[in-house]
LOVEXBA-670641 format. One line per field, with one value per residue: x, y, z of N, C-alpha, C in turn. Coordinates in nm, 4 decimals. Each point is the difference from the previous one (the first is absolute). Example, Ala and Ser with C-alpha at 12.3 -4.5 7.8 and 13.67 -1.06 7.14 Angstrom:
<atoms>
n.u c(1.3190_-0.0350)
n.v c(-0.5690_0.1050)
n.w c(0.7800_-0.0720)
ca.u c(-0.0890_0.0820)
ca.v c(0.1190_0.1190)
ca.w c(0.0000_0.0060)
c.u c(0.0900_-0.0770)
c.v c(0.1200_0.1090)
c.w c(0.0000_0.0730)
</atoms>
This chain:
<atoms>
n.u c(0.0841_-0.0669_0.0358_-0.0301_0.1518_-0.0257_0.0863_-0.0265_-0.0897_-0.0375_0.1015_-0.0928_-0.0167_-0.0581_-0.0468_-0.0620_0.0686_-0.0971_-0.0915_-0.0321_-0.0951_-0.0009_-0.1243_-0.0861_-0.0636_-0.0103_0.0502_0.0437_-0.0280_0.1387_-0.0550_-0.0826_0.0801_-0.0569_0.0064_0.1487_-0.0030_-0.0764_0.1192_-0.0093_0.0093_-0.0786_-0.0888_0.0714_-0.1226_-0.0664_-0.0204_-0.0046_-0.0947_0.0589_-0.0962_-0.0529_-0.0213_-0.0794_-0.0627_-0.1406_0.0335_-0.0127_0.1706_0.0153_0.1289_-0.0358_0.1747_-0.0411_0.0918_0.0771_0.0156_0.0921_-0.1043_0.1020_-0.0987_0.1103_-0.0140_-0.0730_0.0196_0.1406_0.0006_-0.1005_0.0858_0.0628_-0.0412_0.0025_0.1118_0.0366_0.0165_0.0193_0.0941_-0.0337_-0.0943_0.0830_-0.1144_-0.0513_-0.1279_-0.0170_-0.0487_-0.1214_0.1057_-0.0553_0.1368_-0.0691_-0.0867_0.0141_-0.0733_0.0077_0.0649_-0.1220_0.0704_-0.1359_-0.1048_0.0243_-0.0168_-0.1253_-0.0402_0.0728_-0.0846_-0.0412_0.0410_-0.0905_-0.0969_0.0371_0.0124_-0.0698_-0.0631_0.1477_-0.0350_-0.0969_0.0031_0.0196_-0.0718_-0.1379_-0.0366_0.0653_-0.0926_-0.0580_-0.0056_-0.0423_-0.1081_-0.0740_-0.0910_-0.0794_-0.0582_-0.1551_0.0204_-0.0210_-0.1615_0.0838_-0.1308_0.0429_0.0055_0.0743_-0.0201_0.0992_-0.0274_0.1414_0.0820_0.0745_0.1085_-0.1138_-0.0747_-0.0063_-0.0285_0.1276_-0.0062_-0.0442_0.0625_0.1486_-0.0225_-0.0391_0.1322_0.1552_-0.0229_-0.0501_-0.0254_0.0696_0.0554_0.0035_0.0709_0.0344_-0.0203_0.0799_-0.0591_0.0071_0.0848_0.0254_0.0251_0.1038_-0.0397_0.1361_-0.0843)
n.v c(-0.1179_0.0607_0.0311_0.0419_0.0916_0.1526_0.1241_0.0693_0.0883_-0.0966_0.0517_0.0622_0.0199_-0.1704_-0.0229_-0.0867_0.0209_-0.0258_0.0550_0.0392_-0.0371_0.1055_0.0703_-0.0401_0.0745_0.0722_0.0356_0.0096_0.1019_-0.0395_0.1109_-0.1187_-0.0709_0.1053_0.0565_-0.0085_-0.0083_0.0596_0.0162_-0.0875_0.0214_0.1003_-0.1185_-0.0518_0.0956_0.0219_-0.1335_0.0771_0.0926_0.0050_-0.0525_0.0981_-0.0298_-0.0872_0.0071_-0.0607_0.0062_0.0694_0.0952_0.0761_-0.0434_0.0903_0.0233_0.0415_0.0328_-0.0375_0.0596_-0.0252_-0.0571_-0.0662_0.0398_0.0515_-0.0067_0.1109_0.0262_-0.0409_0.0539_0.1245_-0.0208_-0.0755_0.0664_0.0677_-0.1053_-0.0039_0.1447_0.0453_-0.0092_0.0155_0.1262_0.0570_-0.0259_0.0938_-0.0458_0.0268_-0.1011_0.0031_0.0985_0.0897_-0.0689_-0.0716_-0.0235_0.1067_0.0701_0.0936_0.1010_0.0591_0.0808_0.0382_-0.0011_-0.0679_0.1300_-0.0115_0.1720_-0.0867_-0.1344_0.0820_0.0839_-0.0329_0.0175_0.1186_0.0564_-0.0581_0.0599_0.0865_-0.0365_-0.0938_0.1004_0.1392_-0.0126_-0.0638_-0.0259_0.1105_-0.0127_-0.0726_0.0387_0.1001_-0.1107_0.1181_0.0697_0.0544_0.0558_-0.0011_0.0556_0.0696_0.0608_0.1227_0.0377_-0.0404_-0.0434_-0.0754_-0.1447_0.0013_-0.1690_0.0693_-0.0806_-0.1408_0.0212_0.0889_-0.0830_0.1404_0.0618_-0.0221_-0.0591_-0.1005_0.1021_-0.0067_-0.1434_0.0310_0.0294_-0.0178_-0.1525_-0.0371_0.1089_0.0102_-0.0802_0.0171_0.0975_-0.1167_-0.1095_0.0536_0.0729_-0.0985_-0.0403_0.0525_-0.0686_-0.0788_-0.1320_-0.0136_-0.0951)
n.w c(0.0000_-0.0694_0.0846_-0.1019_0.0136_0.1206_-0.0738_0.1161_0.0122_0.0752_0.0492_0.0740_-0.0855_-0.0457_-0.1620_0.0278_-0.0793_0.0828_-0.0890_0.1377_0.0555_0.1211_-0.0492_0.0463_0.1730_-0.0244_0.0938_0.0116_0.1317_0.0709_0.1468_0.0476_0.1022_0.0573_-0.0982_0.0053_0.1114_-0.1073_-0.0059_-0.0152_-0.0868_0.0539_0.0803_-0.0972_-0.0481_0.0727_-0.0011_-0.1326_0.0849_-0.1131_-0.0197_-0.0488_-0.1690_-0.0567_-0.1231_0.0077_-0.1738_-0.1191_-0.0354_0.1636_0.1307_0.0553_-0.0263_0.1174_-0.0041_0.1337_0.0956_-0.1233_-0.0825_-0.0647_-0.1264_0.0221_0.0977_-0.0181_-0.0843_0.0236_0.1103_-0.0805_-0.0861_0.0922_0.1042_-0.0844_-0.0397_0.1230_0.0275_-0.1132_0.0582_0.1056_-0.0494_0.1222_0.1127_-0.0693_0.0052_0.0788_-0.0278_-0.0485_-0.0884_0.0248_0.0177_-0.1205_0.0919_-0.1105_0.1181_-0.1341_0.1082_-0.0462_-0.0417_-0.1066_0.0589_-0.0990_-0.0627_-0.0087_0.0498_0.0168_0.0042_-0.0972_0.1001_0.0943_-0.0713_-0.0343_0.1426_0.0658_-0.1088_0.0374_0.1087_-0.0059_-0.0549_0.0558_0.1250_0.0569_-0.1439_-0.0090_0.1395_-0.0457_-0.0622_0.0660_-0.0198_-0.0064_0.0216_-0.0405_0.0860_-0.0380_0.0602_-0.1334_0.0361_0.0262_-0.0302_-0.1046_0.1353_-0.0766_0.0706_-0.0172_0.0258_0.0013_-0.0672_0.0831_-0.0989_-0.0112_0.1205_0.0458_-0.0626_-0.0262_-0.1479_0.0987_0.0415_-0.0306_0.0443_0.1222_0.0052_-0.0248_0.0136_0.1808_0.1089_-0.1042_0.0036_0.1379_0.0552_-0.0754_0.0463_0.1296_-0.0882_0.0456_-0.0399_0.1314_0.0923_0.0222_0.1095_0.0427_-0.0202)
ca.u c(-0.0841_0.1207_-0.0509_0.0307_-0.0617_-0.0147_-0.0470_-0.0947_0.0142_0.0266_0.1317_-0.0166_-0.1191_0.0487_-0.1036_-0.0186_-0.1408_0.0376_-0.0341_-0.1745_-0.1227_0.0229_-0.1153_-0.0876_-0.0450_0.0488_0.1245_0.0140_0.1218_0.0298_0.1137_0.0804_0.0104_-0.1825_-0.1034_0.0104_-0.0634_-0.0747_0.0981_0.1447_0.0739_0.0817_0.1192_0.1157_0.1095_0.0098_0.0820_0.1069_0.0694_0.0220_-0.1345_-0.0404_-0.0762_-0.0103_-0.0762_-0.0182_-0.0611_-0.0522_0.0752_0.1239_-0.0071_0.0344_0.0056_0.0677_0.1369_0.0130_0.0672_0.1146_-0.0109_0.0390_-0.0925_0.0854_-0.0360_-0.1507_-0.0606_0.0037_-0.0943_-0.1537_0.0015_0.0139_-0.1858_-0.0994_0.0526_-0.0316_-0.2181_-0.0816_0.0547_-0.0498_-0.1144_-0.0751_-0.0773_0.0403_-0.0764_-0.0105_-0.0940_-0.1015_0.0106_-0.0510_0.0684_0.0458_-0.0956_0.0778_-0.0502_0.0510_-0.0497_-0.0248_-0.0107_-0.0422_-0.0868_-0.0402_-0.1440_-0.0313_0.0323_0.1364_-0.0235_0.0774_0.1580_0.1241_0.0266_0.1053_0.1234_0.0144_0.0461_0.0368_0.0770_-0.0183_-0.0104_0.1521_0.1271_0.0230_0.0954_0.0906_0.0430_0.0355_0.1507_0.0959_0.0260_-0.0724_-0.1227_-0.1050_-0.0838_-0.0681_-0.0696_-0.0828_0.0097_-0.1214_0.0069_0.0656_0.1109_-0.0188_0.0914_0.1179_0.1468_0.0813_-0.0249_0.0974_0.1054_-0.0405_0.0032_0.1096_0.1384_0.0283_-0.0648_-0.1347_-0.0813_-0.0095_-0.0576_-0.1674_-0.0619_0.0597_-0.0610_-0.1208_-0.0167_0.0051_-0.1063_-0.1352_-0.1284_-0.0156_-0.1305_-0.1106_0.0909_-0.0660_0.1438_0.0954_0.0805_0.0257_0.0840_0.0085_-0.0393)
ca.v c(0.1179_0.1746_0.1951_0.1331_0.1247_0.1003_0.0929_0.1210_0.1476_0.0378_-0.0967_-0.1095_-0.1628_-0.0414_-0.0103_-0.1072_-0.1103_-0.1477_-0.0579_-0.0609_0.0918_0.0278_0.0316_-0.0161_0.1227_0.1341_0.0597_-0.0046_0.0987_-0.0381_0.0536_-0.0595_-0.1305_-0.0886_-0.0044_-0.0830_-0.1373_-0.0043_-0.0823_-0.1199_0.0823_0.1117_-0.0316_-0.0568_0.1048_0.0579_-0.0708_-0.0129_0.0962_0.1760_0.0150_0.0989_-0.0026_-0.0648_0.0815_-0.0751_0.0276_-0.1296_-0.1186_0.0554_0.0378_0.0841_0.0271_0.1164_-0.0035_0.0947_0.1283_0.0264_-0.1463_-0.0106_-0.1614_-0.1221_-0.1071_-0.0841_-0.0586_-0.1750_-0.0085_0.0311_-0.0879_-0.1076_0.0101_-0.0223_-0.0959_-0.0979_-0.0247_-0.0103_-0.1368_-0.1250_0.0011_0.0293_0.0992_0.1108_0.0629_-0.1038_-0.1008_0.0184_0.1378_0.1055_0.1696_0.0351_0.1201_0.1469_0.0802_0.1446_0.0574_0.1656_0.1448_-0.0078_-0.0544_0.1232_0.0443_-0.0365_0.0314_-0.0293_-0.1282_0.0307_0.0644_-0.1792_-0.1451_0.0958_0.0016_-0.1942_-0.0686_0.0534_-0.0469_-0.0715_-0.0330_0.0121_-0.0163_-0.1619_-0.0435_0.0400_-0.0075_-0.1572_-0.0255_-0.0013_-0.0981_0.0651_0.0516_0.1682_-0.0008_0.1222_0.0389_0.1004_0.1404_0.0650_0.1510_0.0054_-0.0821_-0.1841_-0.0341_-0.1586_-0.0150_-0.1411_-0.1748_-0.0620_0.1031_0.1150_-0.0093_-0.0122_-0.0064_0.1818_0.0536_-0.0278_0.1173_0.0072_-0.0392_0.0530_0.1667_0.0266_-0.1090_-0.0562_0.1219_0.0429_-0.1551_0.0072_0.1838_0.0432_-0.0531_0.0511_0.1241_0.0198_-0.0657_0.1470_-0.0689_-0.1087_-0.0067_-0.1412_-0.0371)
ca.w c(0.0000_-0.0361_0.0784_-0.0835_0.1310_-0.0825_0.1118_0.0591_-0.0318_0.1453_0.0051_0.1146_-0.0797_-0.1688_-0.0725_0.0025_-0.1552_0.0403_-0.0396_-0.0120_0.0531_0.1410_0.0538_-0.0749_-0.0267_0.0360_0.0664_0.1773_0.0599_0.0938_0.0367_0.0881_0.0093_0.0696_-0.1005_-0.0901_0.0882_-0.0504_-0.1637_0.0209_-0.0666_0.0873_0.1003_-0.0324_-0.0816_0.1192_0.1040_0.0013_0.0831_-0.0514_-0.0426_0.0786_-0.0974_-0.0479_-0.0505_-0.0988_-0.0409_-0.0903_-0.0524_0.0706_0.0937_0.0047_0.1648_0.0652_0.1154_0.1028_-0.0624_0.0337_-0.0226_-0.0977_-0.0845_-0.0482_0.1357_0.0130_-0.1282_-0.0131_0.1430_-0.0356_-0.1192_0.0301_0.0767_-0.1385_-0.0712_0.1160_-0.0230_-0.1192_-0.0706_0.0508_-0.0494_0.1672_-0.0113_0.0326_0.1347_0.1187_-0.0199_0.0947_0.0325_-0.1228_-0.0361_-0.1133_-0.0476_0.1195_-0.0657_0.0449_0.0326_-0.0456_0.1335_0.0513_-0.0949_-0.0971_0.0033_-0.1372_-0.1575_-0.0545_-0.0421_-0.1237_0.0161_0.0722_-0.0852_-0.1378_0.0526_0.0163_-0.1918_-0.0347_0.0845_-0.0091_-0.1276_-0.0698_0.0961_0.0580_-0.1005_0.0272_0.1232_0.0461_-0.1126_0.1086_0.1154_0.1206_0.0144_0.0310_0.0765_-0.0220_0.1724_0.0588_-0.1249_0.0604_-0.0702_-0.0920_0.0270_0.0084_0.1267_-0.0660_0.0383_-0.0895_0.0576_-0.0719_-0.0530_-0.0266_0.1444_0.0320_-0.1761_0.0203_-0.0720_0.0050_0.0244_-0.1637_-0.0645_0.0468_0.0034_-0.1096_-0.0931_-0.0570_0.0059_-0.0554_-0.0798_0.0617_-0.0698_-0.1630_-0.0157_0.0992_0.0525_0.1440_0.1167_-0.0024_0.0481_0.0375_0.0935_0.0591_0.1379)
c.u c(0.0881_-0.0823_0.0408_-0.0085_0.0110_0.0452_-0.1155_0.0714_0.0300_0.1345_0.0066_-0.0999_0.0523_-0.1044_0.0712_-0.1106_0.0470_-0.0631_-0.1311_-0.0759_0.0492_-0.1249_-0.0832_-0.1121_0.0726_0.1564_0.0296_0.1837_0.0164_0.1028_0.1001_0.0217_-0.1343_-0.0622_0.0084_-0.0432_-0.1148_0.0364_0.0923_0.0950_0.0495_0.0476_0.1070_0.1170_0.0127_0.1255_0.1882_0.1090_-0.0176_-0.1146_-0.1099_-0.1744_-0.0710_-0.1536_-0.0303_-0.0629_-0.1035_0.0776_0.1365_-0.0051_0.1285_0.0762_0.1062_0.1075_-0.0112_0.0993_0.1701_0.0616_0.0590_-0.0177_0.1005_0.0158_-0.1358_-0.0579_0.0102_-0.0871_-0.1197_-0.0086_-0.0556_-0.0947_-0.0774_0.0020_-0.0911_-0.1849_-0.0357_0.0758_-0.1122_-0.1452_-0.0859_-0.0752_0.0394_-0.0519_-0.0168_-0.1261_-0.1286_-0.0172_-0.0557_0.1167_0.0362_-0.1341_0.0368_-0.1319_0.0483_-0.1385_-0.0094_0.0240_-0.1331_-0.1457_0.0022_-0.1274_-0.0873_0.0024_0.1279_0.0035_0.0726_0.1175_0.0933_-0.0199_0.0945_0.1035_0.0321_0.0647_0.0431_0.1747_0.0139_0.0717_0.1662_0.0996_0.0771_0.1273_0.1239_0.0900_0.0484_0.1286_0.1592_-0.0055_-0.1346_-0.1637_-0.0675_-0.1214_-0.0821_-0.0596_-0.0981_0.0193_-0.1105_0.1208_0.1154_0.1586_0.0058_0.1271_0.0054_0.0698_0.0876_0.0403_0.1180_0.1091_-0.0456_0.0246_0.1803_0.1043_-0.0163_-0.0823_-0.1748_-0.0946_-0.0356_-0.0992_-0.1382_-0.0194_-0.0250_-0.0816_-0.1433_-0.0851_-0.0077_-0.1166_-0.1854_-0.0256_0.0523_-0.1313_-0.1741_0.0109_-0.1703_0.1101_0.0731_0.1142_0.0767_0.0659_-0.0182_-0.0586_0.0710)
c.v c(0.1235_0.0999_0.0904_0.1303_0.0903_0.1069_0.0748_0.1292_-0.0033_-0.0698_-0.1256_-0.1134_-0.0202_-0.1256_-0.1956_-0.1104_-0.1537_-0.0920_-0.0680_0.1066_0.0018_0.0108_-0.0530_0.1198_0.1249_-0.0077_-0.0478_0.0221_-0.0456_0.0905_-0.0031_-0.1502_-0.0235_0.0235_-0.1617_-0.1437_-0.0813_-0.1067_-0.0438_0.0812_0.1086_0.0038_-0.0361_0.1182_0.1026_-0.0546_0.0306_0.1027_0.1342_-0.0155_0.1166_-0.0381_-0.0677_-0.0007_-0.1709_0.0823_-0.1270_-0.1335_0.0249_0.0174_0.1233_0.0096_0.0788_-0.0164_0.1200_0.1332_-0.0449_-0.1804_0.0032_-0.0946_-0.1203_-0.1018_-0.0187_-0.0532_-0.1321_-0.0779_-0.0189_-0.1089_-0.1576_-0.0157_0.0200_-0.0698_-0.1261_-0.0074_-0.0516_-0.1683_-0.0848_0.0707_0.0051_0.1042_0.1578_0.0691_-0.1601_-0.0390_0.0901_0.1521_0.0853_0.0857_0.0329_0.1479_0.1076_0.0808_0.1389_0.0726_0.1327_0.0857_0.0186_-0.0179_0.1269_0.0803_-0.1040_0.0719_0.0512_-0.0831_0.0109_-0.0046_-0.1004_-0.1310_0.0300_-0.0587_-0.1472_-0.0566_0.0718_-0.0626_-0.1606_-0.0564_0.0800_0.0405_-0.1018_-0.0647_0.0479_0.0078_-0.1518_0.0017_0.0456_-0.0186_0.0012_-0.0434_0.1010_-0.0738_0.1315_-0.0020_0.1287_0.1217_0.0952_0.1772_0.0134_-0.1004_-0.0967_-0.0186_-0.1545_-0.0150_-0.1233_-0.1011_-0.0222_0.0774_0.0956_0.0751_0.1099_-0.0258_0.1966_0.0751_0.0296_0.1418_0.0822_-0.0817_0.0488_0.1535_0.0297_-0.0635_-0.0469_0.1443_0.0623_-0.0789_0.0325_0.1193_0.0200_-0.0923_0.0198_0.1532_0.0671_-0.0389_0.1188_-0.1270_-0.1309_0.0230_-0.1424_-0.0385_-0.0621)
c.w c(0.0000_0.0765_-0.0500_0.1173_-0.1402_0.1226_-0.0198_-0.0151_0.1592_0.0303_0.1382_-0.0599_-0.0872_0.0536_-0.0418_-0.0803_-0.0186_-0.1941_-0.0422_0.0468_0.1230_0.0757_-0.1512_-0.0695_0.0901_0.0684_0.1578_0.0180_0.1062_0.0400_0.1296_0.0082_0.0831_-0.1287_-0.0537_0.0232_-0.0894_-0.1331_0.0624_-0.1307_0.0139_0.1389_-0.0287_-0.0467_0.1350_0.0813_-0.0237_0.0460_-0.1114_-0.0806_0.0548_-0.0119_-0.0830_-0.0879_-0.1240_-0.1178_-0.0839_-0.0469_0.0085_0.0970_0.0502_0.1696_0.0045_0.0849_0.0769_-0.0461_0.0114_0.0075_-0.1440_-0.0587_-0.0802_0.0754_0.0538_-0.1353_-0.0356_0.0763_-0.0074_-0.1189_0.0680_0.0649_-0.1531_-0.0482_0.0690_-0.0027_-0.1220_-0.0858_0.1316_-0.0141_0.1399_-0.0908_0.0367_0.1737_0.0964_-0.0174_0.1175_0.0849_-0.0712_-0.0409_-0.0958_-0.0240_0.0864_-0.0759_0.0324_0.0468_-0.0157_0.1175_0.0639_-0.1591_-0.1441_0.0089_-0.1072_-0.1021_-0.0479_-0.0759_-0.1404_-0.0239_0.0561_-0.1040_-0.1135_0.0757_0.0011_-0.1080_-0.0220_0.0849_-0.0420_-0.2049_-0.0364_0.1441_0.0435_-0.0850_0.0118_0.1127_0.0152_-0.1220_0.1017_0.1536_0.0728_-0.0175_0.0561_0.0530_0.0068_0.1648_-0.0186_-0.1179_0.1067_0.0069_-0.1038_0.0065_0.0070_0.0499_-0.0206_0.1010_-0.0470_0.0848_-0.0767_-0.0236_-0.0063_0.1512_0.0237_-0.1153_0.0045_-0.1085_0.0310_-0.0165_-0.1463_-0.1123_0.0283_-0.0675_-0.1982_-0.1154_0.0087_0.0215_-0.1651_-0.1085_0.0259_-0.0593_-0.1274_-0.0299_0.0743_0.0643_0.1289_0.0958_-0.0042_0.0645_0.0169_0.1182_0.0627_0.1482_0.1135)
</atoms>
């Protein structure tokens, strides 16, 4: 079996393509070793001390090193816990757990008559961010639209990557009030 990596725009992550499918549906973020209790797979990548991070996407796993951790020694490391799961085909989540279901949570309830404006924004996120965000490792999370400000938050490599702000303000900010010019704002949740 071949693990194709990749880097991140974030230098504390790199991007892990085992090959197959990782999640079946959506994402799941692990930002600690109690999150991770949940996957025998990210306990393992946890376990290995400079693991900070650990982020399933569709068909990558995504991890994070501690600060001042040099990936030429954890990478052989993260390789062999991936190697080790997917050559013996463990399950990703612990048998009889819900934790593969994360539900996000909104700031706070949209108005309805927004209803318009948050489903633009949704397919808009959903259709030219999402895509782009998981190419370097990550995922966007829509938490919220109220009085002209929509409120994201990132996941995975995006989580904490120096550029991240740039990418909110500069890219998807910009993306949003050329298509919804009811959006005066972006900001991260």
């Amino acid at each position: 079996m071949l693990i194709e990596t990749e880097l991140t725009p974030n230098p504390a992550t790199q991007k892990f393509l085992p090959g197959r499918a990782v999640m079946t549906t959506g994402t799941r973020d692990f930002a600690d070793p109690e999150e991770a209790g949940a996957s025998p797979l990210a306990e393992a990548l946890f376990s290995l001390g400079d693991v900070t991070g650990v982020f399933f996407g569709q068909d990558f796993v995504s991890v994070t090193a501690a600060e001042g951790t040099d990936w030429r020694d954890l990478k052989p490391q993260v390789l062999g816990v991936l190697l080790d799961h997917f050559a013996s085909e463990a399950p990703l989540f612990h048998a009889g757990s819900a934790a593969e279901i994360v539900i996000d949570e909104a700031l706070s309830e949209d108005d309805p008559a927004d209803a318009d404006i948050v489903a633009q924004i949704k397919d808009l996120i959903e259709t030219r961010v999402r895509p782009a965000v998981a190419r370097d490792g990550g995922d966007i999370v829509y938490r919220g639209f109220q009085r002209g400000t929509v409120y994201l938050a990132m996941q995975g490599a995006c989580s904490g990557c120096p550029s991240s702000a740039a990418t909110l303000k500069q890219g998807i900010e910009t993306l949003l009030k050329h298509y919804v010019p009811e959006v005066t704002e972006v900001r991260a949740a």
